[in-house]
TIMARMAR-730636 format. One record per residue (C-alpha): residue number from 1; x, y, z; residue in one letter. Coordinates in steps of 0.2 Angstrom, whole numbers. Layout:
<r n="NUM" x="X" y="Y" z="Z" res="A"/>
...
# end
This chain:
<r n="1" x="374" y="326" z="367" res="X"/>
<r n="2" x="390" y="322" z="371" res="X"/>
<r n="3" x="399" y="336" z="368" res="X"/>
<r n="4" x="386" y="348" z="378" res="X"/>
<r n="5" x="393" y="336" z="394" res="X"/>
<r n="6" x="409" y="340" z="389" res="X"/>
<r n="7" x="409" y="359" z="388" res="X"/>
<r n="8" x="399" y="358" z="405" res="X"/>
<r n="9" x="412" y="347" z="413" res="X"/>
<r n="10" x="426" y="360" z="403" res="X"/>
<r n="11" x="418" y="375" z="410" res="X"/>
<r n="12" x="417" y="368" z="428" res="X"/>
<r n="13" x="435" y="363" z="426" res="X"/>
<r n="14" x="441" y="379" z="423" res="X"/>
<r n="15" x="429" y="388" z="437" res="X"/>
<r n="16" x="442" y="375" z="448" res="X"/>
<r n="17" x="456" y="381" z="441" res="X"/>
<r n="18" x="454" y="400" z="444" res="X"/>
<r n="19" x="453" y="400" z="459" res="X"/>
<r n="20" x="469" y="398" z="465" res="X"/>
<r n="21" x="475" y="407" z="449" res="X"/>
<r n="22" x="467" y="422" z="456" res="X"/>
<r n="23" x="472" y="419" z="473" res="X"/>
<r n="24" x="491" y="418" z="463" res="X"/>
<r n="25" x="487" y="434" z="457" res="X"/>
<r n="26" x="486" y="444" z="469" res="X"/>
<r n="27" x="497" y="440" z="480" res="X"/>
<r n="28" x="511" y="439" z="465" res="X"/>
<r n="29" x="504" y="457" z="464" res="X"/>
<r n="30" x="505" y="461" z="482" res="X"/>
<r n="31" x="524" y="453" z="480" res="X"/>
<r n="32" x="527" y="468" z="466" res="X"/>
<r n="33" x="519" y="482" z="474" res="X"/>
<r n="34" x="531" y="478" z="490" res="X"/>
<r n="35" x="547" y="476" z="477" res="X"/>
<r n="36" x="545" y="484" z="461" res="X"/>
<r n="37" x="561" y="479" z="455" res="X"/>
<r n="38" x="564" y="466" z="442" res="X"/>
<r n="39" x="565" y="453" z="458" res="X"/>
<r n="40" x="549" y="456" z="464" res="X"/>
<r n="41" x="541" y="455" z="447" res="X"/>
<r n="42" x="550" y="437" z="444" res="X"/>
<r n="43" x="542" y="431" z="461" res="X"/>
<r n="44" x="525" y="438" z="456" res="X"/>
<r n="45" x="524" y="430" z="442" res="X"/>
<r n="46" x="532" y="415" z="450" res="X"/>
<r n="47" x="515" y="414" z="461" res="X"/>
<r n="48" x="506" y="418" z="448" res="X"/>
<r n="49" x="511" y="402" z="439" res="X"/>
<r n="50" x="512" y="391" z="454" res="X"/>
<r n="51" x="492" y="398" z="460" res="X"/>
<r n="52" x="489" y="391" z="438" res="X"/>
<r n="53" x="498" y="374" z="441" res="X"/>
<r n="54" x="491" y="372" z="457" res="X"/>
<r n="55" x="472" y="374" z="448" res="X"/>
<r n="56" x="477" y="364" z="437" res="X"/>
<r n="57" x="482" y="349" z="445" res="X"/>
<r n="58" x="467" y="353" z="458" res="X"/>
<r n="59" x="455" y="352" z="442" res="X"/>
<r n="60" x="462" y="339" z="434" res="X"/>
<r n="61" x="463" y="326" z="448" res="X"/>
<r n="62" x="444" y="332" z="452" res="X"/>
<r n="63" x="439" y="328" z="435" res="X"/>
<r n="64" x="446" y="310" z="437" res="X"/>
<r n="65" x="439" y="306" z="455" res="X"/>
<r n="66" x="423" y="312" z="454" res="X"/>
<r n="67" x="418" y="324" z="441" res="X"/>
<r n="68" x="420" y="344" z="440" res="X"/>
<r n="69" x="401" y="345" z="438" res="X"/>
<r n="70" x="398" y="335" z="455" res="X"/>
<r n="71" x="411" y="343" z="464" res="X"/>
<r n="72" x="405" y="362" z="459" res="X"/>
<r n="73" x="385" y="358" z="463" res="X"/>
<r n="74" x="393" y="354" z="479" res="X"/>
<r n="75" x="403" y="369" z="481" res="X"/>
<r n="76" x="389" y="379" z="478" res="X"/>
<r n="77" x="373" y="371" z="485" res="X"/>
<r n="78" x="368" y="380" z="501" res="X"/>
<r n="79" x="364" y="367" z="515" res="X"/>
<r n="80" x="359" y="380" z="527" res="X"/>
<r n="81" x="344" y="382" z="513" res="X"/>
<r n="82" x="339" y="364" z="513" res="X"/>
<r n="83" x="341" y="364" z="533" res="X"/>
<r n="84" x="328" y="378" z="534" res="X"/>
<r n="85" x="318" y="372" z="522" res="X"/>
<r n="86" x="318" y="353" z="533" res="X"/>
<r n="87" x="315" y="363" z="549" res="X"/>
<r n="88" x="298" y="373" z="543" res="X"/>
<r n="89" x="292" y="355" z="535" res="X"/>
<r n="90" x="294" y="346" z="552" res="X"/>
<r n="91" x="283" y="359" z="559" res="X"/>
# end
C-alpha cells in the first residue's frame, strides 16, 4: 500500500512542479520569438530552467511541510461550492 501513497504523493509533486515550468516556457518562448538569435534562445532556455528549479524546490519544500497531496486537494477544492451548499442548508 505504500507505494500507491508514493506514486500519489509523486504524481502531485510533479502537478507542483509544472506549473512554473510552464509558466518558464513561455515566456523563454516569448523571449525567442522577440530575439531569434542565438542570445535570445540562451535566455529562453535560461527561463525555461529557472521556471524547472523553481518547481522544483516549490514541490520539494511542499512535500516536506505538509504533503503534496494536502497541498493540491487545497488547491483544487472549490470553497465557493461548499459556501453555497452551507447557505441553501441554513435555509
Amino acid at each position: 500500500m505504500k507505494i500507491i501513497e508514493f506514486l500519489t504523493a509523486f504524481v502531485a509533486w510533479v502537478q507542483i512542479v509544472a506549473s512554473p515550468l510552464i509558466v518558464g516556457f513561455v515566456i523563454g518562448f516569448l523571449v525567442y520569438n522577440k530575439y531569434p538569435s542565438e542570445k535570445g534562445l540562451f535566455g529562453g532556455i535560461a527561463i525555461a530552467v529557472l521556471g524547472l528549479i523553481i518547481g522544483i524546490i516549490w514541490a520539494t519544500r511542499t512535500w516536506k511541510k505538509r504533503g503534496t497531496l494536502e497541498f493540491m486537494s487545497k488547491v483544487s477544492s472549490n470553497s465557493e461550492f461548499y459556501k453555497s451548499e452551507e447557505e441553501e442548508e441554513k435555509k
